[in-house]
PDB file of N, CA, C and O in Angstrom:
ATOM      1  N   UNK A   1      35.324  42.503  14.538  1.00  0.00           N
ATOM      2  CA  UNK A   1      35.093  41.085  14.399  1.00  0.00           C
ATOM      3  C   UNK A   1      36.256  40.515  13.581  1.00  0.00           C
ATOM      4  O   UNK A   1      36.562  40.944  12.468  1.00  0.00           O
ATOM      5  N   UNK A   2      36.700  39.805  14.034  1.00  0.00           N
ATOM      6  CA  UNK A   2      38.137  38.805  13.434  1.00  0.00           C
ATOM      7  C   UNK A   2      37.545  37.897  12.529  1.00  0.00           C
ATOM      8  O   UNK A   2      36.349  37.672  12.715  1.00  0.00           O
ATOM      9  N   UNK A   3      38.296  37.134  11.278  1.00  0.00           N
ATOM     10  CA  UNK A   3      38.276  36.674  10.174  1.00  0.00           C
ATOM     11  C   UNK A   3      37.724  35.505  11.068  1.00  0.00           C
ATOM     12  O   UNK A   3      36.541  35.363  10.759  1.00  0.00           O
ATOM     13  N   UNK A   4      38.155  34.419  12.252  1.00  0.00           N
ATOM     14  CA  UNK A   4      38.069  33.539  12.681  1.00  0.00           C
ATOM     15  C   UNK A   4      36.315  33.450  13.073  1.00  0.00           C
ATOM     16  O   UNK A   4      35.673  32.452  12.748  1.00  0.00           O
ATOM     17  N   UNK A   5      35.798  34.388  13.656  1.00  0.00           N
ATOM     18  CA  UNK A   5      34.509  34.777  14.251  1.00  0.00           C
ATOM     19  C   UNK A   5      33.667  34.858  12.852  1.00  0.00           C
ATOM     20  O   UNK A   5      32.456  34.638  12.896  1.00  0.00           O
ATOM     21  N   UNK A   6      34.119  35.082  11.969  1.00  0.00           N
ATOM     22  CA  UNK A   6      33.272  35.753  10.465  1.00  0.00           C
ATOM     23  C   UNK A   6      32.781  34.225   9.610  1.00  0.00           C
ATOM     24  O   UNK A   6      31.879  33.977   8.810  1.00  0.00           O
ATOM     25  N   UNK A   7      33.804  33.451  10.202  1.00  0.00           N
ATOM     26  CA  UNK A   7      33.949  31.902   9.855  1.00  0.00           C
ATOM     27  C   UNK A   7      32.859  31.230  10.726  1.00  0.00           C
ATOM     28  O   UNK A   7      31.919  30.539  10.334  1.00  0.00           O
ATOM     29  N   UNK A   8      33.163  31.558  11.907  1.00  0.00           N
ATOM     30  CA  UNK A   8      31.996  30.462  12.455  1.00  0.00           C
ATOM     31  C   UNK A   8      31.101  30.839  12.160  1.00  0.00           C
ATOM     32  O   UNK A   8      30.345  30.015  11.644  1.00  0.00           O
ATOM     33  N   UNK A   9      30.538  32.450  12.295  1.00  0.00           N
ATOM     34  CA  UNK A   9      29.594  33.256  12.025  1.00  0.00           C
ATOM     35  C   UNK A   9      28.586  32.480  10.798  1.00  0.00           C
ATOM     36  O   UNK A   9      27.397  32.162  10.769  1.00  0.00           O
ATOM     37  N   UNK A  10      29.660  32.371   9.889  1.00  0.00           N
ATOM     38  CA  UNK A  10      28.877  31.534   8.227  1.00  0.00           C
ATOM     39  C   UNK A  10      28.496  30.148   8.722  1.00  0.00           C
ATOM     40  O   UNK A  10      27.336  29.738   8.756  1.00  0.00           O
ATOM     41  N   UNK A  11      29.401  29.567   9.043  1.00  0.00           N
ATOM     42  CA  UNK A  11      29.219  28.206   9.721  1.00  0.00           C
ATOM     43  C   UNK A  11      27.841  27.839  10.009  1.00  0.00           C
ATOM     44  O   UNK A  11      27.068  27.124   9.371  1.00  0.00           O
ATOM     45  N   UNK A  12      27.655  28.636  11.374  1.00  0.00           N
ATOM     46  CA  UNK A  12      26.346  28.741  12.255  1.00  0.00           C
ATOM     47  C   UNK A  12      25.219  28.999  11.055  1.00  0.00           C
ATOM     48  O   UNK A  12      24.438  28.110  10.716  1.00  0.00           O
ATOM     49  N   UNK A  13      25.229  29.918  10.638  1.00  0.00           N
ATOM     50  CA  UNK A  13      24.325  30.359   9.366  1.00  0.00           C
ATOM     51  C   UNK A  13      24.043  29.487   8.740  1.00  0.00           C
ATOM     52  O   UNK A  13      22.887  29.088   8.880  1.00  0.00           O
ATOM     53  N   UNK A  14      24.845  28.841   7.859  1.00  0.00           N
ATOM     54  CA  UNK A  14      24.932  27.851   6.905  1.00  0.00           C
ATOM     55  C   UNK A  14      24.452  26.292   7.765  1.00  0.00           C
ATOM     56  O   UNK A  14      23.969  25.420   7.043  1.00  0.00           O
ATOM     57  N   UNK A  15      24.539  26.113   8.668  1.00  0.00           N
ATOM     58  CA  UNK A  15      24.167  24.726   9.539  1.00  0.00           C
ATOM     59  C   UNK A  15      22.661  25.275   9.638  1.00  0.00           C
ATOM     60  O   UNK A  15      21.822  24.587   9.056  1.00  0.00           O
ATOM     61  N   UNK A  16      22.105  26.714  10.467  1.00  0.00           N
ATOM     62  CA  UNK A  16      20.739  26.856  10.610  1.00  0.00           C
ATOM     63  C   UNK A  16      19.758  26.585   9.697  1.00  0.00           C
ATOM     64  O   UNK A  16      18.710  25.940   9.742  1.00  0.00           O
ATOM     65  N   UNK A  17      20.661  27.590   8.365  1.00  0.00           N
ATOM     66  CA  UNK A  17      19.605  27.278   7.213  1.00  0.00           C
ATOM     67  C   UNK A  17      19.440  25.638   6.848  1.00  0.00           C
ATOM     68  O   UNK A  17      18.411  24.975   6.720  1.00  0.00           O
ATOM     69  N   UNK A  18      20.496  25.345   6.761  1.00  0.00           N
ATOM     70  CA  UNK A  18      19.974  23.935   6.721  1.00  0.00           C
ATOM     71  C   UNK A  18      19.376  22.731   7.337  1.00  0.00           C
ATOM     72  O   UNK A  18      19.076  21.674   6.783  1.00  0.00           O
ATOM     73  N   UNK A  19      19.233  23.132   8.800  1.00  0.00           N
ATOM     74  CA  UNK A  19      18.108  22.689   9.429  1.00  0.00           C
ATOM     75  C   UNK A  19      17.046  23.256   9.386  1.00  0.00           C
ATOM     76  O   UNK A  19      16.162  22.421   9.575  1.00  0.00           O
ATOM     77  N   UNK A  20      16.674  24.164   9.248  1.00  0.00           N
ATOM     78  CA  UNK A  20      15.507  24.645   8.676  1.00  0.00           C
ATOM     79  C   UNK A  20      15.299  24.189   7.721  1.00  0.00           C
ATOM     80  O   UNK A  20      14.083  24.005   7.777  1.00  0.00           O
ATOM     81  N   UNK A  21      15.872  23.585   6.128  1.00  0.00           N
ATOM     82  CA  UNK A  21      15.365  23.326   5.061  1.00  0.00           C
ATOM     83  C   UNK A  21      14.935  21.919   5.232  1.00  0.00           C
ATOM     84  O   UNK A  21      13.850  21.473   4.861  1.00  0.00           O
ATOM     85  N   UNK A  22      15.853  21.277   5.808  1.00  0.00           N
ATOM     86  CA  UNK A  22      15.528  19.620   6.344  1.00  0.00           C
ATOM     87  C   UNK A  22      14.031  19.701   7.027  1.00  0.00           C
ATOM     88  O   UNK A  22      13.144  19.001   6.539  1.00  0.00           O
ATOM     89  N   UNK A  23      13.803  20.383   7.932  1.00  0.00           N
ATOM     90  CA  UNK A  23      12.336  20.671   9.209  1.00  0.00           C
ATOM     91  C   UNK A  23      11.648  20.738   8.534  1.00  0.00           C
ATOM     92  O   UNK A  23      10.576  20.174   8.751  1.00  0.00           O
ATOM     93  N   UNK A  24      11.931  21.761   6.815  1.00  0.00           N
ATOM     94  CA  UNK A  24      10.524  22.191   6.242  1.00  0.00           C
ATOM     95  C   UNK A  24      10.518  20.767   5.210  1.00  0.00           C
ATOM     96  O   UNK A  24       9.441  20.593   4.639  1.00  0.00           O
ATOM     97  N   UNK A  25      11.495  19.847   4.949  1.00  0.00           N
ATOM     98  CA  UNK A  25      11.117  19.216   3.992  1.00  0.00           C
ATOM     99  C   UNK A  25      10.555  17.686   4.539  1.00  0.00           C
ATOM    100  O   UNK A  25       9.884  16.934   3.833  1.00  0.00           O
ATOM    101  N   UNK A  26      10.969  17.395   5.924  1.00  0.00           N
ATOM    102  CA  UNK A  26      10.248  16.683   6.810  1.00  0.00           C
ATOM    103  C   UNK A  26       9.028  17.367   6.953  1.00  0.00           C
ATOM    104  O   UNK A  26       8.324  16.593   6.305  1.00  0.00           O
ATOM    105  N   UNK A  27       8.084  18.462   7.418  1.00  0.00           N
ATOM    106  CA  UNK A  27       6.801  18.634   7.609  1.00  0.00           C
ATOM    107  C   UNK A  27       6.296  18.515   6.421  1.00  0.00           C
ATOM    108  O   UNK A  27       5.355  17.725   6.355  1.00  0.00           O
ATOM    109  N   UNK A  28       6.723  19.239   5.075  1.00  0.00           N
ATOM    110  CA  UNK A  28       5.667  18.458   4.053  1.00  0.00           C
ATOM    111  C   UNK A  28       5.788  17.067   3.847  1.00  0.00           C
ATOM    112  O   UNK A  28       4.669  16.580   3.686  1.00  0.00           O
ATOM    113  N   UNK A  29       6.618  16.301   3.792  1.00  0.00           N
ATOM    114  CA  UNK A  29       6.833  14.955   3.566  1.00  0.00           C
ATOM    115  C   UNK A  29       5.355  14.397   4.688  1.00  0.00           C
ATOM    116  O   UNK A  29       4.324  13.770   4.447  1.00  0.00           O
ATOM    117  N   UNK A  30       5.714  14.774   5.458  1.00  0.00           N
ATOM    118  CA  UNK A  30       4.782  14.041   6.570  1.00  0.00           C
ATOM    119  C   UNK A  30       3.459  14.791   6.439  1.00  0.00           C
ATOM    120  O   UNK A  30       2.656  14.569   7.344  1.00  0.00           O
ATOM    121  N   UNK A  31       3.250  15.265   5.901  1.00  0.00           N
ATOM    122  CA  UNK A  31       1.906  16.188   5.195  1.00  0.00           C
ATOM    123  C   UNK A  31       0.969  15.472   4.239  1.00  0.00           C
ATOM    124  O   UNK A  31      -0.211  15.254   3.962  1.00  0.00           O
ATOM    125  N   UNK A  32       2.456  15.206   3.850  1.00  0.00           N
ATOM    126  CA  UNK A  32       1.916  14.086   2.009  1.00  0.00           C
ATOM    127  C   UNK A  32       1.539  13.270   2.518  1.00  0.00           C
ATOM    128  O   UNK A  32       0.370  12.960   2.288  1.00  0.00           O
ATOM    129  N   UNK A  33       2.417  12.393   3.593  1.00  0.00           N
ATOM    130  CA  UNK A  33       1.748  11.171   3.531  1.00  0.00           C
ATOM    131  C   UNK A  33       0.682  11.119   4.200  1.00  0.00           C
ATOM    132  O   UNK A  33      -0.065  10.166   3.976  1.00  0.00           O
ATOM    133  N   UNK A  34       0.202  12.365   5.459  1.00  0.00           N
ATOM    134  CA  UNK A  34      -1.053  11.565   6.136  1.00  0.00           C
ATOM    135  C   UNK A  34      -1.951  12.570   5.431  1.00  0.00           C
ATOM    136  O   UNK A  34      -2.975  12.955   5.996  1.00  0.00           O
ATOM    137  N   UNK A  35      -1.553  13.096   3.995  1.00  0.00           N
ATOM    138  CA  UNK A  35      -3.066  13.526   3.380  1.00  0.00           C
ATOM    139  C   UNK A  35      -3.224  12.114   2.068  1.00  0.00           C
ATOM    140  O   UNK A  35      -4.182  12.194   1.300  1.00  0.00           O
ATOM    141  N   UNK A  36      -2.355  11.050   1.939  1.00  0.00           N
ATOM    142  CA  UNK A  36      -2.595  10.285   1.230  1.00  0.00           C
ATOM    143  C   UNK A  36      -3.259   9.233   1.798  1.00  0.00           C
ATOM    144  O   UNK A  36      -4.165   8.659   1.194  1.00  0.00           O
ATOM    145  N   UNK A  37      -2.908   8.922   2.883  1.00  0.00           N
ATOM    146  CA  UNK A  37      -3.455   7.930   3.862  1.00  0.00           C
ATOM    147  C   UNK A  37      -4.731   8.265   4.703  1.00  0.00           C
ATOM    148  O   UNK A  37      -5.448   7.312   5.010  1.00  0.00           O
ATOM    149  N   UNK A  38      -5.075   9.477   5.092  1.00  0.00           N
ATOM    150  CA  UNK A  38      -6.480  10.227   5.466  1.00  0.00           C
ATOM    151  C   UNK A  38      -6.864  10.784   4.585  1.00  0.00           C
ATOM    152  O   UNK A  38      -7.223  11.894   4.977  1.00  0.00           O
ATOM    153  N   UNK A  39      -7.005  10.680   3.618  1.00  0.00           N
ATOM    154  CA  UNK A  39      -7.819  11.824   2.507  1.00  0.00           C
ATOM    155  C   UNK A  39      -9.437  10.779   2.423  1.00  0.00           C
ATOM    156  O   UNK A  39      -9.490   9.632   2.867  1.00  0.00           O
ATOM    157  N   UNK A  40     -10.477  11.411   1.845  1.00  0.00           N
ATOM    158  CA  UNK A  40     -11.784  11.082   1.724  1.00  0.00           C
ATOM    159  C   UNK A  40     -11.645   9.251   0.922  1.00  0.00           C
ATOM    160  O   UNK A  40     -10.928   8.826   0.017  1.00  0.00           O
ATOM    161  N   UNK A  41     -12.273   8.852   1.439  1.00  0.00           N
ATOM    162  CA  UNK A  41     -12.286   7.428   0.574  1.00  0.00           C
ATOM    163  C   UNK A  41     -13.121   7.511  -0.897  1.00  0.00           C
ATOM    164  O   UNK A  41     -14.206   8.053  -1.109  1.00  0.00           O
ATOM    165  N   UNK A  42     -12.377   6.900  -1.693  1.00  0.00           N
ATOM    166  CA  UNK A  42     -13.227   6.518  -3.074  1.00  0.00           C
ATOM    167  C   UNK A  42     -14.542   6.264  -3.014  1.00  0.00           C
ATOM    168  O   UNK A  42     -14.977   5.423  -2.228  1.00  0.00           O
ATOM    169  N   UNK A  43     -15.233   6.873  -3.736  1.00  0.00           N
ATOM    170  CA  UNK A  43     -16.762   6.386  -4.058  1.00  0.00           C
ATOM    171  C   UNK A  43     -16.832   5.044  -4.051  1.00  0.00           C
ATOM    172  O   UNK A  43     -15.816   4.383  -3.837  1.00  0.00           O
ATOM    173  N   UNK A  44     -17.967   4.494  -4.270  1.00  0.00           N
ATOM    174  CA  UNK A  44     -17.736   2.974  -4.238  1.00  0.00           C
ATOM    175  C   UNK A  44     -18.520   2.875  -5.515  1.00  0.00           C
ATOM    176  O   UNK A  44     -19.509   3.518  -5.867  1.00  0.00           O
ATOM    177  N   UNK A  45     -17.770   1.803  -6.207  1.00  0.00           N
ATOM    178  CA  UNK A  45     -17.769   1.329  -7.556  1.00  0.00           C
ATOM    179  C   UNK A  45     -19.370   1.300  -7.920  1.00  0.00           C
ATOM    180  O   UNK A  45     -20.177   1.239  -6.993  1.00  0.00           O
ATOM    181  N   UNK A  46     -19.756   1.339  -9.100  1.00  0.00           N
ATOM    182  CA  UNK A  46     -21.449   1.204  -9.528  1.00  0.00           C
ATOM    183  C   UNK A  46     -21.326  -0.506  -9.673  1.00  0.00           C
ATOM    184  O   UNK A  46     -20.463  -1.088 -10.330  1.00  0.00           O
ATOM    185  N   UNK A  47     -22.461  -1.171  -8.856  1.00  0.00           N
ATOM    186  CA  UNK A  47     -22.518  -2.166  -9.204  1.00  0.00           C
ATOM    187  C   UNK A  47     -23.547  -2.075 -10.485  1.00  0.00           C
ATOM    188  O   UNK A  47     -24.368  -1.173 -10.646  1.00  0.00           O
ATOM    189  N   UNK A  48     -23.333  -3.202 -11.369  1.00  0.00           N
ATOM    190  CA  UNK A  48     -24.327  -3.417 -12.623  1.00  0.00           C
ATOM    191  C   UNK A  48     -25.132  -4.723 -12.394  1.00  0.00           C
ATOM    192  O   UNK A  48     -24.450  -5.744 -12.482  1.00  0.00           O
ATOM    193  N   UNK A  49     -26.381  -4.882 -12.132  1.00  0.00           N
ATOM    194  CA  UNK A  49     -26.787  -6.464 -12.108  1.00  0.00           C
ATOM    195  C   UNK A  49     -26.715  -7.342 -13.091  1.00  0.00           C
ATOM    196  O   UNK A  49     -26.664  -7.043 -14.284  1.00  0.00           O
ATOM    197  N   UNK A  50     -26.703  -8.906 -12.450  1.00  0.00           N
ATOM    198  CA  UNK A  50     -26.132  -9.309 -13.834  1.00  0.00           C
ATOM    199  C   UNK A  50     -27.590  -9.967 -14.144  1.00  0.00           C
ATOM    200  O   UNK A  50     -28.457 -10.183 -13.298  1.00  0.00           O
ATOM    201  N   UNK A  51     -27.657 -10.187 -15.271  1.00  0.00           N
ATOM    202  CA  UNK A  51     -29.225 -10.744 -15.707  1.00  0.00           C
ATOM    203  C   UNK A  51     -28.510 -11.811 -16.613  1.00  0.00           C
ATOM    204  O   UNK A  51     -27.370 -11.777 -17.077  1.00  0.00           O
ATOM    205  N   UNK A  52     -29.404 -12.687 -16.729  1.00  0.00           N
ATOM    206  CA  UNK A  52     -29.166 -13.924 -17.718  1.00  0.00           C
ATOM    207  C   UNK A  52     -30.353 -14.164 -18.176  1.00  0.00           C
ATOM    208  O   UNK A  52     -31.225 -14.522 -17.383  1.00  0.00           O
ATOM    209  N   UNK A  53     -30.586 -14.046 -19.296  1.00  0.00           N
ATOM    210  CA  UNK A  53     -31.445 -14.613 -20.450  1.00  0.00           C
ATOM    211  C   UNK A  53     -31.578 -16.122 -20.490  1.00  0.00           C
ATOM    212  O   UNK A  53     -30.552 -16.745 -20.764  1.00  0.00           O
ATOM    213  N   UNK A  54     -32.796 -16.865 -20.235  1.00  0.00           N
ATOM    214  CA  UNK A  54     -33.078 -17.825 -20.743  1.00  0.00           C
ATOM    215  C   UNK A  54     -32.765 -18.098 -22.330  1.00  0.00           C
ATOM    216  O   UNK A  54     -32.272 -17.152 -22.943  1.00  0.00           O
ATOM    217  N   UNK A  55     -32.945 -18.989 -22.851  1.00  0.00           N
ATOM    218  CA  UNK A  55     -32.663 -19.849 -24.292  1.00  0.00           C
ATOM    219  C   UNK A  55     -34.235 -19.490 -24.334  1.00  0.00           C
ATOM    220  O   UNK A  55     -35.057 -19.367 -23.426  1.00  0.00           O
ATOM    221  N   UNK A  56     -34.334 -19.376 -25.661  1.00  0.00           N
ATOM    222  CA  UNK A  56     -35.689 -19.356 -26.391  1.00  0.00           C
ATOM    223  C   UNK A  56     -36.433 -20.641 -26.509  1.00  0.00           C
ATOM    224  O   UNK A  56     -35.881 -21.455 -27.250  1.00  0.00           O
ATOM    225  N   UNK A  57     -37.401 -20.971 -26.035  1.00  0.00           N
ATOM    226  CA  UNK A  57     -37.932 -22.248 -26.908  1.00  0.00           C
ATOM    227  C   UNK A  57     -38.229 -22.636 -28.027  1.00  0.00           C
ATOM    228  O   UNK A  57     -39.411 -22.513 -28.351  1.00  0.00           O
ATOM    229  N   UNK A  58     -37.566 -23.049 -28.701  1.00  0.00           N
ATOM    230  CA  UNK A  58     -38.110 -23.121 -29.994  1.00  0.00           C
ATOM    231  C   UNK A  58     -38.902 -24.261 -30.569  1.00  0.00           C
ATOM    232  O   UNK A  58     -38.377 -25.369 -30.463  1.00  0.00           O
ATOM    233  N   UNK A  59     -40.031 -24.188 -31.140  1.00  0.00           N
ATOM    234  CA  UNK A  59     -40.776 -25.449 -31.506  1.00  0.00           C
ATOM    235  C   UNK A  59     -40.256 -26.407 -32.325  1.00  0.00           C
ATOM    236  O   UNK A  59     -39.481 -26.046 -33.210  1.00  0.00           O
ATOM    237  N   UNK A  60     -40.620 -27.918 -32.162  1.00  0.00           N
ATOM    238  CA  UNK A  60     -39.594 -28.714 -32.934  1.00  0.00           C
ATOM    239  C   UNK A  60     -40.475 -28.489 -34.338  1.00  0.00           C
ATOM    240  O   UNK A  60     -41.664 -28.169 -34.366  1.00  0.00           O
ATOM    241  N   UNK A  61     -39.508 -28.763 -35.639  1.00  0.00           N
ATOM    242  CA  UNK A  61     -39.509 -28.376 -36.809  1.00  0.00           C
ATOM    243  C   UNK A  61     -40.972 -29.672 -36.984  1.00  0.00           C
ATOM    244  O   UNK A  61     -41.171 -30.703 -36.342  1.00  0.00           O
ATOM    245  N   UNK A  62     -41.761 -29.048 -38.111  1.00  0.00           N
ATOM    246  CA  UNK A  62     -42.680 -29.992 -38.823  1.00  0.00           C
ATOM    247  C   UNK A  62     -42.309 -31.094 -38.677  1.00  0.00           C
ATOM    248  O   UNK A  62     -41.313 -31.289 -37.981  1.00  0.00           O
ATOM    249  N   UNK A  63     -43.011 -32.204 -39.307  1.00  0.00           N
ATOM    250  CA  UNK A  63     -42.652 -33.326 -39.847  1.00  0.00           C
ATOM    251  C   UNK A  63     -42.434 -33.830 -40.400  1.00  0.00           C
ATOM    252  O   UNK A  63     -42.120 -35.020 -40.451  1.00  0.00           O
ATOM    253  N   UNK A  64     -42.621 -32.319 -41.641  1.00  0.00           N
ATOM    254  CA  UNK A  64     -42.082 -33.183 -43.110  1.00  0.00           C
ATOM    255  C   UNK A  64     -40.855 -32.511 -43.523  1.00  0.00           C
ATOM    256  O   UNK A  64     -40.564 -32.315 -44.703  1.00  0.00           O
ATOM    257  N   UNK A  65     -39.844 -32.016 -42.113  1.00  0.00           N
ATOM    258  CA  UNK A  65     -38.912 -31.572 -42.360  1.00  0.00           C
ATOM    259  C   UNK A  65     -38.077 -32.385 -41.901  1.00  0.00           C
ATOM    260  O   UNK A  65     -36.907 -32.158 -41.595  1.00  0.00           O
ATOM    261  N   UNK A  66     -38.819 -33.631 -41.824  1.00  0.00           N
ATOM    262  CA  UNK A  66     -37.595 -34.995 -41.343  1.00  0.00           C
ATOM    263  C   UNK A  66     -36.700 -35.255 -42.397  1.00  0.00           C
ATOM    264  O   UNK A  66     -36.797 -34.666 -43.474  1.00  0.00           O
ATOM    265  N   UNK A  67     -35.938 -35.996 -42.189  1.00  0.00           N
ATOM    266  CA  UNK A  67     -34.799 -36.693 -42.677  1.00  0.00           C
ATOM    267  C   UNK A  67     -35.244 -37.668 -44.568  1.00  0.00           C
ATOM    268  O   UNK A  67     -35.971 -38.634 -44.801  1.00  0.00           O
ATOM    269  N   UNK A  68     -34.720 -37.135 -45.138  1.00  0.00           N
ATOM    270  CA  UNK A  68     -34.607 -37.559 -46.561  1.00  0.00           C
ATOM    271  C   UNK A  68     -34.224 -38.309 -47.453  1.00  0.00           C
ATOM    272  O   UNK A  68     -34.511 -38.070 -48.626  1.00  0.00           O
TER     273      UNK A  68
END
């Protein structure tokens, strides 16, 4: 095998592996996203009811707590 052949030889090598690393880093990429976008949906929030309290009635004061 000639120095010239030993060259492409790496070449070829060196281009494969790196389509292979690109392929594998495209399939997880595209992994991530349709397990972020299909994954189980959130629970749904606790609703709390809302209550409102009336005002107290309060009785009007005596009469001999009028004005002085």
């Amino acid at each position: 095998m000639s120095s010239d052949e030993r060259i492409v030889m790496n070449s070829r090598r060196q281009a494969f592996a790196l389509a292979g690393a690109l392929t594998a880093t495209l399939f997880t990429g595209f992994a991530a996203v349709a397990g972020i976008f299909h994954g189980p949906a959130p629970p749904p929030a606790a609703t709390t009811p809302i209550v409102q309290v009336a005002p107290s009635q309060t009785p009007a004061p005596p009469a001999e707590w009028g004005d002085d």
